[in-house]
C-alpha positions as CSV (number, residue, x, y, z in Angstrom):
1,X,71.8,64.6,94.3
2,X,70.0,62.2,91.3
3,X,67.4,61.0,93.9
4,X,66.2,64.7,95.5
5,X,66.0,65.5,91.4
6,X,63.5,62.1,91.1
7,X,61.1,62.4,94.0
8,X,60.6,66.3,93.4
9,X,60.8,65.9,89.9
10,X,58.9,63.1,88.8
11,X,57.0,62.8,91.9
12,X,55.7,66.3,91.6
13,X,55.2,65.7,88.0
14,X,53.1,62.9,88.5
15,X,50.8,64.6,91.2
16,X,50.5,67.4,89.4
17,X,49.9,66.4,86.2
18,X,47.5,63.6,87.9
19,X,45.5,65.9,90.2
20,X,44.6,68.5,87.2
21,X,43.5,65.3,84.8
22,X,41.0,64.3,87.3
23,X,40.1,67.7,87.8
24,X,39.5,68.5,84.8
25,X,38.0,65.4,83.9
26,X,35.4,65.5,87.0
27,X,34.8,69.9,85.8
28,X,34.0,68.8,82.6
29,X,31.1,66.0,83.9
30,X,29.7,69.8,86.1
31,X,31.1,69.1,89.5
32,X,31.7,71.9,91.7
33,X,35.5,73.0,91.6
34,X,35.7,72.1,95.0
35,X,34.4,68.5,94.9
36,X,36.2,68.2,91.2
37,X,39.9,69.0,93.1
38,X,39.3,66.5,96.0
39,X,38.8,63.9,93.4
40,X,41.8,64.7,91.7
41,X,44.0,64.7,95.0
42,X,42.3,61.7,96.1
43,X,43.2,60.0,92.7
44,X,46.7,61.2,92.6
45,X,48.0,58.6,95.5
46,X,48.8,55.3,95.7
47,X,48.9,52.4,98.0
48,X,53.1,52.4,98.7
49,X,52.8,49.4,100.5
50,X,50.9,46.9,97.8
51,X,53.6,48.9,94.7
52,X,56.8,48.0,96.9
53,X,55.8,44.2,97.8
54,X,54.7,43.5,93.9
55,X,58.6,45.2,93.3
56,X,60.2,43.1,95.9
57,X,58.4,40.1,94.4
58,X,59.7,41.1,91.0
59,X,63.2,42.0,91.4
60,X,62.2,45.8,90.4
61,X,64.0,47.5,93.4
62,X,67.1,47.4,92.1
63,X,66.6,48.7,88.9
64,X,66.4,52.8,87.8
65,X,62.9,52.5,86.9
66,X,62.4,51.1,90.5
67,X,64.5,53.7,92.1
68,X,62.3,56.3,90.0
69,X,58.9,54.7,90.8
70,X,60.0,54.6,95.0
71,X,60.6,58.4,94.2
72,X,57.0,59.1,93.1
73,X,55.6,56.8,96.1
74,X,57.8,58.4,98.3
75,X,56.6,62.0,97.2
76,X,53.1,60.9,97.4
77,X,53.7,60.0,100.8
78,X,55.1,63.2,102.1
79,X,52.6,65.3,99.5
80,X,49.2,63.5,101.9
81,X,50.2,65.5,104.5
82,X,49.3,69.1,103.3
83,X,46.2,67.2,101.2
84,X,44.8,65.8,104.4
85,X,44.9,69.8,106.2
86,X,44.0,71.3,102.3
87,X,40.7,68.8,101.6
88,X,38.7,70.2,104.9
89,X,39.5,74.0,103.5
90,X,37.6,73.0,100.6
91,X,34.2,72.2,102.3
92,X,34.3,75.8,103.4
93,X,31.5,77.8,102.1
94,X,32.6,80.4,99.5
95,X,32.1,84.3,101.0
């Protein structure tokens, strides 16, 4: 039950939280809502593949802040899915 509480938790956290820094930052430098949001979903991911091989190489799996950090990859995977359908939406002209 811990690990569904991890990926949801602090994976969500992290995109969240991530996604309206960027945002925020990229609205404050004037840039449209729209373009300012891709940014931030853009910036909110990760490569899983380079994080897990420097773990492996460091012995991190095994450990809780491993398991924790595999959580927030592993939520960043699944959250690209909806991003990739939600980005195009935003290129829509505003009625």
């Amino acid at each position: 039950m811990g690990n569904e509480k991890s990926l949801l938790g602090l994976g969500g956290l992290q995109v969240g939280i991530t996604t309206a820094a960027v945002t925020g930052i990229a609205l404050f430098f004037g840039l449209y809502w729209s373009i300012a949001l891709s940014i931030g979903l853009i910036f909110a991911l990760s490569s899983t593949a380079i994080v897990l091989q420097t773990f492996n190489e460091k012995g991190y799996t095994r450990t809780e802040g491993g398991n924790n950090a595999f959580s927030v990859l592993l939520f960043q995977d699944i959250a690209v899915i909806p991003m990739l359908a939600f980005i195009p939406l935003l290129a829509l002209p505003d009625w």
